[in-house]
PDB file of N, CA, C and O in Angstrom:
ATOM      1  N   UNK A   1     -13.710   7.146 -14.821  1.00  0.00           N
ATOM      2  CA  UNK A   1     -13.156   7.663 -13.581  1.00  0.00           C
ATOM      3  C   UNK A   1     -11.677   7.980 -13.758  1.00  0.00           C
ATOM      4  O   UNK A   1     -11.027   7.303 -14.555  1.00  0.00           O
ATOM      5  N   UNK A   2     -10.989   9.154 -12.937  1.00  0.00           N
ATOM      6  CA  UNK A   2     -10.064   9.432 -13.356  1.00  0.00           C
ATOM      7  C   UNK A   2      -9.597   8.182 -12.120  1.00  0.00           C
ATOM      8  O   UNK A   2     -10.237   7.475 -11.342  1.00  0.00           O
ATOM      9  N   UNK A   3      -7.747   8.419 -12.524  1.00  0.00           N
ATOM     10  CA  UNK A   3      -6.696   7.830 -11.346  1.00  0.00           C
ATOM     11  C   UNK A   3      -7.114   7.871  -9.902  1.00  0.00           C
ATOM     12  O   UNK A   3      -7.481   6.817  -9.384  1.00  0.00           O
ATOM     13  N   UNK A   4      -7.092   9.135  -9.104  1.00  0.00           N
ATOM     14  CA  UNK A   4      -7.142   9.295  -7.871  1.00  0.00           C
ATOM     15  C   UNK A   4      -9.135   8.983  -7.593  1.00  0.00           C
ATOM     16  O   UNK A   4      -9.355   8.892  -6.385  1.00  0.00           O
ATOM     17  N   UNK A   5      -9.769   8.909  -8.013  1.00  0.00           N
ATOM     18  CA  UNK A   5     -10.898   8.124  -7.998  1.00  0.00           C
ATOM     19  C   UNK A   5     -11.245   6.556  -7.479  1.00  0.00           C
ATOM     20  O   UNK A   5     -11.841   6.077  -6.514  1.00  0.00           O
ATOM     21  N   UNK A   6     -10.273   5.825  -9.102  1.00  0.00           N
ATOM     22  CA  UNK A   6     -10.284   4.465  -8.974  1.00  0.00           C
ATOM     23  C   UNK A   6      -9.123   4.306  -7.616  1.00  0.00           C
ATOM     24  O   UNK A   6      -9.318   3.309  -6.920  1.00  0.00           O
ATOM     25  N   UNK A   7      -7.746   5.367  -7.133  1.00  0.00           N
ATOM     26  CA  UNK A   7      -7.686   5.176  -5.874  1.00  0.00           C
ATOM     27  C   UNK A   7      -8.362   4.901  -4.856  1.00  0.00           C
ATOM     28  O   UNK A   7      -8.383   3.855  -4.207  1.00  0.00           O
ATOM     29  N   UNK A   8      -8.965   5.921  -4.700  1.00  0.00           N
ATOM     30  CA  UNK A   8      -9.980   6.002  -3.685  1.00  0.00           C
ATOM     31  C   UNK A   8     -11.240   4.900  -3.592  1.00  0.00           C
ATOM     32  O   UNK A   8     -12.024   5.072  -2.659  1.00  0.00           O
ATOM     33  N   UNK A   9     -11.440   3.978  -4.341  1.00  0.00           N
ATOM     34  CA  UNK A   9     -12.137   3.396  -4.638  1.00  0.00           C
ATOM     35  C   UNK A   9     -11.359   1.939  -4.329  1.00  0.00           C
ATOM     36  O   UNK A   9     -12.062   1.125  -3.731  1.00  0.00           O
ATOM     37  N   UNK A  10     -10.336   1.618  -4.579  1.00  0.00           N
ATOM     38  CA  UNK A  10      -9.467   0.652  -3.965  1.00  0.00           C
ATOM     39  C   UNK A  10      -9.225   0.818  -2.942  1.00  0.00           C
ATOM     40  O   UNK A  10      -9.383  -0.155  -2.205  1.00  0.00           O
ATOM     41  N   UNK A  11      -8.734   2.058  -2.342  1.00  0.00           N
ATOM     42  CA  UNK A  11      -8.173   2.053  -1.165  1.00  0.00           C
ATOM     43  C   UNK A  11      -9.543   1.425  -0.169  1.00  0.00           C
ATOM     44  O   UNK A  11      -9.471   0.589   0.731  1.00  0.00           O
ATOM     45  N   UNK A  12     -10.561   2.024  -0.598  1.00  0.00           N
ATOM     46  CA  UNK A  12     -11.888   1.760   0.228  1.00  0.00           C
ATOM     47  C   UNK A  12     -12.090  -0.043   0.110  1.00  0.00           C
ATOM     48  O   UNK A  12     -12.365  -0.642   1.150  1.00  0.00           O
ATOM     49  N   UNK A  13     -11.953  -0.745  -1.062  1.00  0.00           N
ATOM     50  CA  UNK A  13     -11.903  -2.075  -0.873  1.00  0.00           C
ATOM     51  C   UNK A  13     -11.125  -2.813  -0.846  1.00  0.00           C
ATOM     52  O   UNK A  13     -11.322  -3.950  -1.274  1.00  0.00           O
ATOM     53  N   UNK A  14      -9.713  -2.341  -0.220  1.00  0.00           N
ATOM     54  CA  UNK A  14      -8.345  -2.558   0.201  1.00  0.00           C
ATOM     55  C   UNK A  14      -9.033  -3.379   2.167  1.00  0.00           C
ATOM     56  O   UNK A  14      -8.878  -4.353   2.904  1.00  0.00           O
ATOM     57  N   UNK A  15      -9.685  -2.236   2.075  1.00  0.00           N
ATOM     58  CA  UNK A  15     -10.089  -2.855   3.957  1.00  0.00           C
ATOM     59  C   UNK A  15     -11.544  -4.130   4.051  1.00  0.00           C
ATOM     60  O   UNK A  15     -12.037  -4.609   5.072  1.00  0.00           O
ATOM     61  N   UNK A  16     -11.922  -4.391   2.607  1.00  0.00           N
ATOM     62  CA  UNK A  16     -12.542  -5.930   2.951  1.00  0.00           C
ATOM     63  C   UNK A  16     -11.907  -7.220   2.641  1.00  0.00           C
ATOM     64  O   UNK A  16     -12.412  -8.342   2.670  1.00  0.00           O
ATOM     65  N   UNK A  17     -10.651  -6.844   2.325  1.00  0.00           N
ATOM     66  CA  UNK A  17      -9.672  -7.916   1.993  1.00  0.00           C
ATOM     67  C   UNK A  17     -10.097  -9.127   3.225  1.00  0.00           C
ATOM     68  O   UNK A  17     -10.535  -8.936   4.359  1.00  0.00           O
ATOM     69  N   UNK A  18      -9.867 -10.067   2.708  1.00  0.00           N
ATOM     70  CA  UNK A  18     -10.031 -11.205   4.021  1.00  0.00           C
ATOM     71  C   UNK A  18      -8.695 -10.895   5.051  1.00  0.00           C
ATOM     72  O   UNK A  18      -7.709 -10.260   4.678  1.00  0.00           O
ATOM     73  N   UNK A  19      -8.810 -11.284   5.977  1.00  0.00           N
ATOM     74  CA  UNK A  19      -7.818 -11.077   7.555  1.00  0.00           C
ATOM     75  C   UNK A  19      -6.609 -12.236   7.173  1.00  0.00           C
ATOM     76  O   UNK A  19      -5.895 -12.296   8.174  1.00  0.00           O
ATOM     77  N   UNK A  20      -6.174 -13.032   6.293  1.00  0.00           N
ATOM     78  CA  UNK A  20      -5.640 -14.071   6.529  1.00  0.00           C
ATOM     79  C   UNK A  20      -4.572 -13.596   5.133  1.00  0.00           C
ATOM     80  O   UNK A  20      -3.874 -14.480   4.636  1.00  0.00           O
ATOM     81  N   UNK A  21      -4.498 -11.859   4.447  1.00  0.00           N
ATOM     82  CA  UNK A  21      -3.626 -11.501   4.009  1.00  0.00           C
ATOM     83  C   UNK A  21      -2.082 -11.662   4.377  1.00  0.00           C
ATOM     84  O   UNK A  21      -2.034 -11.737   5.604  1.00  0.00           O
ATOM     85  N   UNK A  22      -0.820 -11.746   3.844  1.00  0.00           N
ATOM     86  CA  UNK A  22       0.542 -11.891   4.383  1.00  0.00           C
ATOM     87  C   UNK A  22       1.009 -10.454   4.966  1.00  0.00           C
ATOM     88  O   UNK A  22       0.517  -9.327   4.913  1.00  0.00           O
ATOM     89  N   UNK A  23       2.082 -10.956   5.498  1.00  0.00           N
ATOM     90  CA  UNK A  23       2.483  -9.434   5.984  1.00  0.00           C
ATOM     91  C   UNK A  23       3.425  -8.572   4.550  1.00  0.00           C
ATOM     92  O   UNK A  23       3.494  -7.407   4.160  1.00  0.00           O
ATOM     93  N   UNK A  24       3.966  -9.744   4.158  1.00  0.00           N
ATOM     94  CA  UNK A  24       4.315  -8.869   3.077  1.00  0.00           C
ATOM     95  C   UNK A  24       3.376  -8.201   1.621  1.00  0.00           C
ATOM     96  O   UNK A  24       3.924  -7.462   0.803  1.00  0.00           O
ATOM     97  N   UNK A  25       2.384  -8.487   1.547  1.00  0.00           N
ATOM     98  CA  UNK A  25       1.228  -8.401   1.258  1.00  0.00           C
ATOM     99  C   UNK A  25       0.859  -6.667   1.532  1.00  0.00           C
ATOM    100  O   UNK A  25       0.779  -5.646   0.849  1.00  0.00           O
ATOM    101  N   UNK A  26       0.669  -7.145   3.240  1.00  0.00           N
ATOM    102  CA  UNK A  26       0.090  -5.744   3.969  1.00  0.00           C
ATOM    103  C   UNK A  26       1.301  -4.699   3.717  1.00  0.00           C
ATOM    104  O   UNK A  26       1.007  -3.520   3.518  1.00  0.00           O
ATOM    105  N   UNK A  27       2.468  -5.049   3.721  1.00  0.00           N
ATOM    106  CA  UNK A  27       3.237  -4.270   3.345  1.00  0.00           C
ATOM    107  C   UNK A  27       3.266  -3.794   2.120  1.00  0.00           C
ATOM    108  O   UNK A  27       3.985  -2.796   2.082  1.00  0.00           O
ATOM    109  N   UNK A  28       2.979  -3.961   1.487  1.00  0.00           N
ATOM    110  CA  UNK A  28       3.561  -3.499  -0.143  1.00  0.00           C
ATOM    111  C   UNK A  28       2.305  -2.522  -0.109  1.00  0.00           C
ATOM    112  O   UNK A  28       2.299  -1.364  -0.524  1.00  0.00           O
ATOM    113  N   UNK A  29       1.463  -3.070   0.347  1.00  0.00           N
ATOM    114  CA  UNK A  29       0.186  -1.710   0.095  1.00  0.00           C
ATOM    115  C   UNK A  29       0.263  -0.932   0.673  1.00  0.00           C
ATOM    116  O   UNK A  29       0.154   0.091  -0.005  1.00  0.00           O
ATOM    117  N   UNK A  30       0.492  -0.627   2.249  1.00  0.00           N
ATOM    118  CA  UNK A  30       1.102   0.034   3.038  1.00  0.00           C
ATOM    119  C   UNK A  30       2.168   1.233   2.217  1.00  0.00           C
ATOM    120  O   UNK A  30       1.973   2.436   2.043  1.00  0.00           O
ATOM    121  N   UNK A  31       3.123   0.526   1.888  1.00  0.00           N
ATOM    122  CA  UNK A  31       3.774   1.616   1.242  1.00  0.00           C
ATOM    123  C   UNK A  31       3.613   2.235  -0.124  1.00  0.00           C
ATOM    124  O   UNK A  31       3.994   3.350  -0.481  1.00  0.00           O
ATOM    125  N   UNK A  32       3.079   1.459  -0.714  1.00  0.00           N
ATOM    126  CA  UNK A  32       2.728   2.515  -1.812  1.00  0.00           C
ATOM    127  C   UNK A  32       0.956   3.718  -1.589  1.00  0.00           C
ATOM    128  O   UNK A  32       0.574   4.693  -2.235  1.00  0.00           O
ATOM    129  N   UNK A  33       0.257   2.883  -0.231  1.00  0.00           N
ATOM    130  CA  UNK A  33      -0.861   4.179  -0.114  1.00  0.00           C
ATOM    131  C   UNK A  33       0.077   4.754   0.179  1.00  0.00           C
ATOM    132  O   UNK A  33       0.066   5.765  -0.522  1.00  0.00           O
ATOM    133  N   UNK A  34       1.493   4.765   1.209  1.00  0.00           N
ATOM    134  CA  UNK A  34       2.368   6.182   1.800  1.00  0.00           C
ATOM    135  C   UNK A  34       2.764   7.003   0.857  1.00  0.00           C
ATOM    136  O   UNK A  34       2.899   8.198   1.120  1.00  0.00           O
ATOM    137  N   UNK A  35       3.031   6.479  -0.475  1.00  0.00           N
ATOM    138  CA  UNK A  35       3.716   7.031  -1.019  1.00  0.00           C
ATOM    139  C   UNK A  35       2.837   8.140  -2.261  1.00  0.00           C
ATOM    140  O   UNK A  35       3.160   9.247  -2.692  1.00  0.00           O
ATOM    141  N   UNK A  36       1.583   7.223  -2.569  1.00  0.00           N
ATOM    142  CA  UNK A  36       0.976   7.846  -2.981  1.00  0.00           C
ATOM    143  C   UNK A  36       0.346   8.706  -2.453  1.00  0.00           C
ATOM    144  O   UNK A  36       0.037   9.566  -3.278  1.00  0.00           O
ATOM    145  N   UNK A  37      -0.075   8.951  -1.283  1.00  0.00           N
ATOM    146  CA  UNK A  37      -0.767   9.966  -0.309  1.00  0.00           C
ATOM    147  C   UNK A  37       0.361  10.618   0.273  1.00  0.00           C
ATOM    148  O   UNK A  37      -0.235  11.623   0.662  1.00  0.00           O
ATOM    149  N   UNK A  38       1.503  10.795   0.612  1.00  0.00           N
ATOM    150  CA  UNK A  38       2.078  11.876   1.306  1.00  0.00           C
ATOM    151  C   UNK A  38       3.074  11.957   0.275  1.00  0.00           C
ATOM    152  O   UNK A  38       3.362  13.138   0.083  1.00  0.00           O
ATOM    153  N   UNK A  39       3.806  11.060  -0.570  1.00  0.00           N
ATOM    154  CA  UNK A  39       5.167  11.498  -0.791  1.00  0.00           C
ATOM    155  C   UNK A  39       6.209  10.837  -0.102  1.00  0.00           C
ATOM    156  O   UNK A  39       6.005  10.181   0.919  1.00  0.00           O
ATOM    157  N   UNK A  40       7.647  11.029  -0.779  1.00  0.00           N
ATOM    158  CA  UNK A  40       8.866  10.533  -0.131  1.00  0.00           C
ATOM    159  C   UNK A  40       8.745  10.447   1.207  1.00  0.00           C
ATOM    160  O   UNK A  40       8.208  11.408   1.758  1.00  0.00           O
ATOM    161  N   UNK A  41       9.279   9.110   2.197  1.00  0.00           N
ATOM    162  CA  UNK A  41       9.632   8.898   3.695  1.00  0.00           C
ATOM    163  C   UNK A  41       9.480  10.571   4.199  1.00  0.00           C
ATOM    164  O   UNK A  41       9.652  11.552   3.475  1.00  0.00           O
ATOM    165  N   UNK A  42       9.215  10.568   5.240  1.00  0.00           N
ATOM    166  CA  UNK A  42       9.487  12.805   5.928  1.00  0.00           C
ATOM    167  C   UNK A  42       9.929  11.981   7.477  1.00  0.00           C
ATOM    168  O   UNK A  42       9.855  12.606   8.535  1.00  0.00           O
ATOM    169  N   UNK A  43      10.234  11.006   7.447  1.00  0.00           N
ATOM    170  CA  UNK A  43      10.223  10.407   8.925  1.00  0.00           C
ATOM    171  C   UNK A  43      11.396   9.717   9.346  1.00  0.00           C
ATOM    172  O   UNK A  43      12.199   9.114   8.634  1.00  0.00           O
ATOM    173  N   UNK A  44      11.402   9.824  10.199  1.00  0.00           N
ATOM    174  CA  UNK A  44      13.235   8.748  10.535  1.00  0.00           C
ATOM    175  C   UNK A  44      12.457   7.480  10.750  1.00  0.00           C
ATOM    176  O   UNK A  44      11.327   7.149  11.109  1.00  0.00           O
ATOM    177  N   UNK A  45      13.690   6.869  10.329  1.00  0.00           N
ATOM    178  CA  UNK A  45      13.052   5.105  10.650  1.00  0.00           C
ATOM    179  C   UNK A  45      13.170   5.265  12.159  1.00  0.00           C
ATOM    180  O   UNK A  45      13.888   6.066  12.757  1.00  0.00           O
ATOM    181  N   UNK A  46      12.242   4.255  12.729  1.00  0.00           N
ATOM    182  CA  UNK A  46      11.770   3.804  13.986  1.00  0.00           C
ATOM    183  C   UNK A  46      13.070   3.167  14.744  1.00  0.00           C
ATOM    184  O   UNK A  46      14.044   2.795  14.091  1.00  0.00           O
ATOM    185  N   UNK A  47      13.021   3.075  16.050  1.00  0.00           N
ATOM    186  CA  UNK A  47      14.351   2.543  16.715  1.00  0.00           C
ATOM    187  C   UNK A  47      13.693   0.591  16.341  1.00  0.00           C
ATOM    188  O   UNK A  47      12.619   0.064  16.052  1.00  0.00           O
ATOM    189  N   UNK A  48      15.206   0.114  16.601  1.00  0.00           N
ATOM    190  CA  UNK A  48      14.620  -1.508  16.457  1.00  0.00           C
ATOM    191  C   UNK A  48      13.949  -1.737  17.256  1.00  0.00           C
ATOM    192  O   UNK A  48      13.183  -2.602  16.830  1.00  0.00           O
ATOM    193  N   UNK A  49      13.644  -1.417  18.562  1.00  0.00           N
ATOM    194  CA  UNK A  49      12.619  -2.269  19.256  1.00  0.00           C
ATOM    195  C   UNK A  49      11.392  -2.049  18.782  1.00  0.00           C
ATOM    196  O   UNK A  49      10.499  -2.692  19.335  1.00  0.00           O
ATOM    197  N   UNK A  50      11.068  -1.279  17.862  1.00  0.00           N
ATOM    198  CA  UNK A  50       9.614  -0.525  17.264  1.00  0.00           C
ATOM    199  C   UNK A  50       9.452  -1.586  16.148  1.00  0.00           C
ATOM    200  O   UNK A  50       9.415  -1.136  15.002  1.00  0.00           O
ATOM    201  N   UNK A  51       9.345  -2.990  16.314  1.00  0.00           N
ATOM    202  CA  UNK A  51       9.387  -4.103  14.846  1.00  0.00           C
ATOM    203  C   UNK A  51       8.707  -3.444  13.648  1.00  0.00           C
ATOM    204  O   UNK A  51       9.180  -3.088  12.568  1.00  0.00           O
ATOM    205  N   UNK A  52       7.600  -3.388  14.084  1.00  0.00           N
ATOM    206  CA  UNK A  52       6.038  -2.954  13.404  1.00  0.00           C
ATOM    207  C   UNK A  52       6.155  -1.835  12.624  1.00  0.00           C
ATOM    208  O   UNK A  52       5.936  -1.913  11.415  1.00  0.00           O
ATOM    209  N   UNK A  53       6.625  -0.296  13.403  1.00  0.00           N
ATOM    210  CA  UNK A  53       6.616   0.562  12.619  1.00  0.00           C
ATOM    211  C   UNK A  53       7.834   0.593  11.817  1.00  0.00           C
ATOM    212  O   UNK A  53       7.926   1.247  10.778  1.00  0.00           O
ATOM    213  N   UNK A  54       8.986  -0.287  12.425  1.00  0.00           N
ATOM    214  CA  UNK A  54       9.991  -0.119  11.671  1.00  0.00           C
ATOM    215  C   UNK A  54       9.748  -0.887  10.414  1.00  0.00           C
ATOM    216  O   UNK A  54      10.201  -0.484   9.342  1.00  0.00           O
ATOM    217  N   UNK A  55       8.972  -2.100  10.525  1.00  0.00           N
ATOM    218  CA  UNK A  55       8.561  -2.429   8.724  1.00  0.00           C
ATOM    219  C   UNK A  55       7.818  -1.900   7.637  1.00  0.00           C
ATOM    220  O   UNK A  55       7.867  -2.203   6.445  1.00  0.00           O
ATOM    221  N   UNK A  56       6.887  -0.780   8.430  1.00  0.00           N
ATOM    222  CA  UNK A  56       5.643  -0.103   7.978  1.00  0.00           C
ATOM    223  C   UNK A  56       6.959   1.122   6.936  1.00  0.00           C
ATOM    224  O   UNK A  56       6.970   1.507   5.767  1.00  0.00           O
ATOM    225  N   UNK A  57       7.598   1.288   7.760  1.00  0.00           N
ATOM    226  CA  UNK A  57       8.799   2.293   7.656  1.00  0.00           C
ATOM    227  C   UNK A  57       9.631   2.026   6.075  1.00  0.00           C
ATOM    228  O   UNK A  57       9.893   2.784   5.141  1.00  0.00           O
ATOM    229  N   UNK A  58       9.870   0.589   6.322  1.00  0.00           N
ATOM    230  CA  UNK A  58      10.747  -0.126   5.258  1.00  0.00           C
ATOM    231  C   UNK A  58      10.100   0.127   3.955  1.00  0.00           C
ATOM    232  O   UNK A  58      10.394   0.686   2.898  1.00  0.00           O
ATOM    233  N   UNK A  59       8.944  -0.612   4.540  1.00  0.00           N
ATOM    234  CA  UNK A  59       8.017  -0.606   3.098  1.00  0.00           C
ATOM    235  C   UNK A  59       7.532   0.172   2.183  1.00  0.00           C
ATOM    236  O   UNK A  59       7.173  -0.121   1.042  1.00  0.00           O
ATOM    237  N   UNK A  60       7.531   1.857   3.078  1.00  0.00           N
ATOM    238  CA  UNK A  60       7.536   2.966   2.649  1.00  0.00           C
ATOM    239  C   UNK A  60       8.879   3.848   1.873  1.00  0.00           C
ATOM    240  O   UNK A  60       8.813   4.874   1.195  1.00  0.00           O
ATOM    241  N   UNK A  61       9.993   3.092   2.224  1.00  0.00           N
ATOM    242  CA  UNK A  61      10.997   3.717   2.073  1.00  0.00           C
ATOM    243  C   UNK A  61      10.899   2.818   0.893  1.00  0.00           C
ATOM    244  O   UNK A  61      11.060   3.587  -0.055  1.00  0.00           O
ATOM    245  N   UNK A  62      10.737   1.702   0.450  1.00  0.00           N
ATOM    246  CA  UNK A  62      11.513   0.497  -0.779  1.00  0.00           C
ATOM    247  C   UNK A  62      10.717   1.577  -1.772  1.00  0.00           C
ATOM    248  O   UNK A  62      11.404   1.627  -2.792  1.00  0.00           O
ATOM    249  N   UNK A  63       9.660   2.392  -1.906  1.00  0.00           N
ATOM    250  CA  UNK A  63       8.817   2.475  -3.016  1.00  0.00           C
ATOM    251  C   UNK A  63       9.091   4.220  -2.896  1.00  0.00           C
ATOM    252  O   UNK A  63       8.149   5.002  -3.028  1.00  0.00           O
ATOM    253  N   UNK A  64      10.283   4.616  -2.671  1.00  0.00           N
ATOM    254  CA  UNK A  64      10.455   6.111  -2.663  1.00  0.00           C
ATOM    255  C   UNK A  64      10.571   6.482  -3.947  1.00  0.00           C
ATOM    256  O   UNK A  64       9.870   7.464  -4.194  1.00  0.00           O
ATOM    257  N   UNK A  65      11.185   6.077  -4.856  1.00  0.00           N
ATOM    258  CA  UNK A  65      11.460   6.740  -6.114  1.00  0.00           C
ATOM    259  C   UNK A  65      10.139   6.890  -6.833  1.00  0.00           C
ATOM    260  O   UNK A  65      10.011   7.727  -7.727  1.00  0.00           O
ATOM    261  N   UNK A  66       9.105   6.054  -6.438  1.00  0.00           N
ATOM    262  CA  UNK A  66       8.102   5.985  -7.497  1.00  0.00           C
ATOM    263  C   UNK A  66       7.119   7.849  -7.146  1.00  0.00           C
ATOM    264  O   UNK A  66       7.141   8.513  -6.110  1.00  0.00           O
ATOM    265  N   UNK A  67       6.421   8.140  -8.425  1.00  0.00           N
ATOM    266  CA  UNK A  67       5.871   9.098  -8.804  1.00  0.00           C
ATOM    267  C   UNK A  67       4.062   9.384  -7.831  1.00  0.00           C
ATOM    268  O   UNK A  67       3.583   8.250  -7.847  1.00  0.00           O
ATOM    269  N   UNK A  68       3.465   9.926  -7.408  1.00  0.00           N
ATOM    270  CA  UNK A  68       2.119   9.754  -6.706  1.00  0.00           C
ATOM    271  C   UNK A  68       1.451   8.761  -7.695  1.00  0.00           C
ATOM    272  O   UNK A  68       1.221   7.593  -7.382  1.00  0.00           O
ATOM    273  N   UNK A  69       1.117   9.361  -9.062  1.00  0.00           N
ATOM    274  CA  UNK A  69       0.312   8.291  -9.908  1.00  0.00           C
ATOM    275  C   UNK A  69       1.082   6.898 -10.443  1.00  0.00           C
ATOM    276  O   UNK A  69       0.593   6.151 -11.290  1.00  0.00           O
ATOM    277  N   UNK A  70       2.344   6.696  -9.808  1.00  0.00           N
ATOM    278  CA  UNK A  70       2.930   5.289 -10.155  1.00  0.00           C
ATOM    279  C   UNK A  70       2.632   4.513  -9.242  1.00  0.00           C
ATOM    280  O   UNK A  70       2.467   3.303  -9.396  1.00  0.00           O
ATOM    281  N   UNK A  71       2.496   5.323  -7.838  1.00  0.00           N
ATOM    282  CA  UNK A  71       2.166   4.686  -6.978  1.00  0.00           C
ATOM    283  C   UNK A  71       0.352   4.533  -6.394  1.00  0.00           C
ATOM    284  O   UNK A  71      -0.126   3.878  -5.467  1.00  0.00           O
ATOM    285  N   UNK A  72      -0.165   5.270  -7.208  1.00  0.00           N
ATOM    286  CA  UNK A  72      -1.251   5.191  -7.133  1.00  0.00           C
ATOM    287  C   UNK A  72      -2.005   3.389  -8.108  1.00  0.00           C
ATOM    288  O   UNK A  72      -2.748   2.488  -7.717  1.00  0.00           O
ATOM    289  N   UNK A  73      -1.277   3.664  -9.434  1.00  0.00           N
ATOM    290  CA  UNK A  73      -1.488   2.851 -10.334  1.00  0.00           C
ATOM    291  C   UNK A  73      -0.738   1.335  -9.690  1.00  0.00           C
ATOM    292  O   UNK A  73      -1.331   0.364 -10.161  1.00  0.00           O
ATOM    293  N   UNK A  74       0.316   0.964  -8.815  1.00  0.00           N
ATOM    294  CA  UNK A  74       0.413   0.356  -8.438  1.00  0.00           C
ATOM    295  C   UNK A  74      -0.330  -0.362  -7.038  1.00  0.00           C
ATOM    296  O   UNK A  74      -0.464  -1.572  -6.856  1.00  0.00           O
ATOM    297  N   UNK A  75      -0.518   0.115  -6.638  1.00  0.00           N
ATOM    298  CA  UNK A  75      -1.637  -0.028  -5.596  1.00  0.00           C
ATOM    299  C   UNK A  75      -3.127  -0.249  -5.584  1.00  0.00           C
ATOM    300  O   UNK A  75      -3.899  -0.767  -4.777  1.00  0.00           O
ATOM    301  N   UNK A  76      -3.277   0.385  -6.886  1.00  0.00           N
ATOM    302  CA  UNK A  76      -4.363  -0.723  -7.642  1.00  0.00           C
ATOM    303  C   UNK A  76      -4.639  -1.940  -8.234  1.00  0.00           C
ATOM    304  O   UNK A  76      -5.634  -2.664  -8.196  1.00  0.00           O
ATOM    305  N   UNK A  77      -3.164  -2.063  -8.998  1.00  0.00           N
ATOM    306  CA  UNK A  77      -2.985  -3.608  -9.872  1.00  0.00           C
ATOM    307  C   UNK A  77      -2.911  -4.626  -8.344  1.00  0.00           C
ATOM    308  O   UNK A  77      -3.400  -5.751  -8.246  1.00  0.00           O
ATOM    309  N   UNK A  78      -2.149  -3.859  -7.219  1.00  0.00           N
ATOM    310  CA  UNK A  78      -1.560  -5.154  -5.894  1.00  0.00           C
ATOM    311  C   UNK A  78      -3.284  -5.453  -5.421  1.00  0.00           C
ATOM    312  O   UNK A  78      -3.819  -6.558  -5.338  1.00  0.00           O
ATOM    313  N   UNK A  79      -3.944  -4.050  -5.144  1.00  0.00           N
ATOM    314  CA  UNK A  79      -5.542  -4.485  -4.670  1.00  0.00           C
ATOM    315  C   UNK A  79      -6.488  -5.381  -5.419  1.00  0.00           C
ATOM    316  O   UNK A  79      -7.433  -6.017  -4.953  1.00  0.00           O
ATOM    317  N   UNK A  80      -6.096  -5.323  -6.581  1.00  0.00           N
ATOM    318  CA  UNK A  80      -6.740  -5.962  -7.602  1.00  0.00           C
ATOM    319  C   UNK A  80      -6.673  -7.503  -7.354  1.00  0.00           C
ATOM    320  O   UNK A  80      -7.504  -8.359  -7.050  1.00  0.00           O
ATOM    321  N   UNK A  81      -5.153  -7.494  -7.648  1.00  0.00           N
ATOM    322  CA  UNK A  81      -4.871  -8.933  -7.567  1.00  0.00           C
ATOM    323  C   UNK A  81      -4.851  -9.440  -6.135  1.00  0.00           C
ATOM    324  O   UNK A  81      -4.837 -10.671  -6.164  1.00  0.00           O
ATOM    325  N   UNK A  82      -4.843  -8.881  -4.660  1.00  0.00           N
ATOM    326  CA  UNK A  82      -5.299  -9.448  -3.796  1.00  0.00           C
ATOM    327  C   UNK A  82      -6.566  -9.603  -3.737  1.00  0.00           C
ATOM    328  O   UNK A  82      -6.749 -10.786  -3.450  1.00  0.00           O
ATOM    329  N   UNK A  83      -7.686  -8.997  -3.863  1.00  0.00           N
ATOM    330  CA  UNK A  83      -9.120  -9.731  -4.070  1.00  0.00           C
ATOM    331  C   UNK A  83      -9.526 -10.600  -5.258  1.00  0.00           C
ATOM    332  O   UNK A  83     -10.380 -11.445  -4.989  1.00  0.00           O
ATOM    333  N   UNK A  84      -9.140 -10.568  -6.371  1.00  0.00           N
ATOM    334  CA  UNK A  84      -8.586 -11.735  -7.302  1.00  0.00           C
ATOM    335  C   UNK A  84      -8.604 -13.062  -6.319  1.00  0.00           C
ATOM    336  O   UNK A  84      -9.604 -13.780  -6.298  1.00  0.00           O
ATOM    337  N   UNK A  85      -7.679 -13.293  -5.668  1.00  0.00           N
ATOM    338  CA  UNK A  85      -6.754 -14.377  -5.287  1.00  0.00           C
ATOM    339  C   UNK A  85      -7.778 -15.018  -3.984  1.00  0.00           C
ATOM    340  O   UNK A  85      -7.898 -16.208  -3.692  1.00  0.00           O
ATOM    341  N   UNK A  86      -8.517 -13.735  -3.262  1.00  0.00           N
ATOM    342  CA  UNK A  86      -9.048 -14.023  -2.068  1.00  0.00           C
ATOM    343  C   UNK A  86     -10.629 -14.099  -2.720  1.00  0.00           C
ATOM    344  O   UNK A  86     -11.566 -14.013  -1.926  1.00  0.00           O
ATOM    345  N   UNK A  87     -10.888 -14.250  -4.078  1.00  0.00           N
ATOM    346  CA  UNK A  87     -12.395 -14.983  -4.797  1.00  0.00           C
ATOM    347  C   UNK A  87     -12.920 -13.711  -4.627  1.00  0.00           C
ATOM    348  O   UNK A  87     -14.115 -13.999  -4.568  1.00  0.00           O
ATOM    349  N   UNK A  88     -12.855 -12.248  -4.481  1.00  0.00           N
ATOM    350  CA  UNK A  88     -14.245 -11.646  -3.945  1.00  0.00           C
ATOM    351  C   UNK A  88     -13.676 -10.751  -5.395  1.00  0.00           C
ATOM    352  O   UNK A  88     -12.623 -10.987  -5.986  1.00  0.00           O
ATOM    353  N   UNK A  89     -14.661  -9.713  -5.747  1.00  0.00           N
ATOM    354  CA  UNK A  89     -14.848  -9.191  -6.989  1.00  0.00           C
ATOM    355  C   UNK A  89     -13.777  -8.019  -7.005  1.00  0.00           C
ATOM    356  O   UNK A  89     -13.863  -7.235  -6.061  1.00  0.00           O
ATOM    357  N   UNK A  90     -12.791  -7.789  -7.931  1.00  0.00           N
ATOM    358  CA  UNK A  90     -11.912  -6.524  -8.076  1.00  0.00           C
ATOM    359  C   UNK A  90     -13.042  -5.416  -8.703  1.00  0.00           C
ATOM    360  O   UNK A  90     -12.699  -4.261  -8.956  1.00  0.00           O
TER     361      UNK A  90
END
């Protein structure tokens, strides 16, 4: 399978992760699917009272420099090793 395959293939068992994931966790994946699926931030950060999107925001912005397939390839090793950790099969 090529890259954007085994993406797609994580991203899909990215959502049976158990519910009791961290937020920083949910974050890091968060921003690298952003980054790998759209590309650099295109968005203004959120006003502060917006907590939520303003971290969704952050997390997207920390992983700007990286490349679609760096961020693709990273977002696999993080999916990996969160179902790793949570016993169910990578």
């Amino acid at each position: 399978m090529g890259l954007k395959e085994d993406f797609e293939l994580y991203a899909a068992k990215a959502k049976t992760l158990p519910a009791n994931q961290t937020n920083e966790d949910l974050l890091i994946i968060y921003g690298l699917y952003k980054q790998a699926t759209v590309g650099p931030v295109n968005t203004a950060r959120p006003g502060m009272f917006n907590m939520k999107d303003r971290a969704k925001w952050d997390a997207w912005k920390a992983v700007e420099g990286k490349s679609k397939d760096e961020a693709m390839n990273d977002y696999i090793t993080k999916v990996k090793q969160l179902l790793e950790a949570a016993g169910l099969p990578a």
